[in-house]
N, C-alpha and C positions, 0 to 999 in steps of 0.2 A: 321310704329309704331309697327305694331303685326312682323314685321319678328326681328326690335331689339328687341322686350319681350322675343324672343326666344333664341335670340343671349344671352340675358341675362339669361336665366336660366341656356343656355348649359355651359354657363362659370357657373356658379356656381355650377351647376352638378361636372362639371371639376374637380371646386375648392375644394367641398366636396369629391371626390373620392382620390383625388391625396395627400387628409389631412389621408382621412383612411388608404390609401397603405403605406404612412410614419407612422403613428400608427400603423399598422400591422406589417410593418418591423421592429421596434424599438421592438416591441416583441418578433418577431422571433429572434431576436439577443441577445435578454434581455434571452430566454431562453436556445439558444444554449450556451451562456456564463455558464448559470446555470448548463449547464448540460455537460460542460467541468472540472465546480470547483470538480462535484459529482464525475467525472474519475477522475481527480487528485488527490481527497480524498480518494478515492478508491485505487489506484495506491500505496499512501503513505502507507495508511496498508495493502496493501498485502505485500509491501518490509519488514515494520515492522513486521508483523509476520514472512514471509520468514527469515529475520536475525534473532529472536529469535529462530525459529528453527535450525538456524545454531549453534548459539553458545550453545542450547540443545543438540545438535549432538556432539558437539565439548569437552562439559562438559563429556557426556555421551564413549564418547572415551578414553576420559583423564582416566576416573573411570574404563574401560574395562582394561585399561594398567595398570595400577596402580596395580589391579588384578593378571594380568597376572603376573607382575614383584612378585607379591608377593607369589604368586603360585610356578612359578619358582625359586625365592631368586635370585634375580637378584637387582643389584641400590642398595645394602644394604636396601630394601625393607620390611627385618624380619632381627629379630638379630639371630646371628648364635647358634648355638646348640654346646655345645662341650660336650664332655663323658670322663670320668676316668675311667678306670679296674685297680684301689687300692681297696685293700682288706678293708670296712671300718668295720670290726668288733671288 
């Protein structure tokens, strides 16, 4: 009689340990998930900043050329300048 009362708590020990370790795993999992969605949120806006940055570069290049052409008079970028030597007096 006393070795089944033992027999029966070991199983219930058991039973309680083997319910915490499935509750603890379903944590651990519940939070590595969590802390997968935060990298991929993360992830997302670094690209999203990354491509604004790019096309800040990009704008930023357009504007240096633009520049230049207009500097140079090049791409009809300026209108041209022309001169007379008639006498307007």
């Amino acid at each position: 009689m006393v070795n089944y009362k033992l027999q029966e708590e070991d199983k219930d020990r058991r039973a309680e340990a083997e319910r915490i370790m499935v509750e603890n795993q379903k944590k651990i999992e519940e939070q590595q998930r969590k802390m997968a969605e935060e990298r991929l949120a993360m992830i997302e806006e670094q690209m999203r900043f990354e491509q604004e940055k790019q096309k800040m570069k990009k704008r930023e290049d357009k504007r240096l050329k633009e520049d230049q052409k207009k500097i140079l008079g090049k791409g009809n970028a300026r209108p041209k300048l022309s001169f007379s030597l008639g006498a307007n007096s």
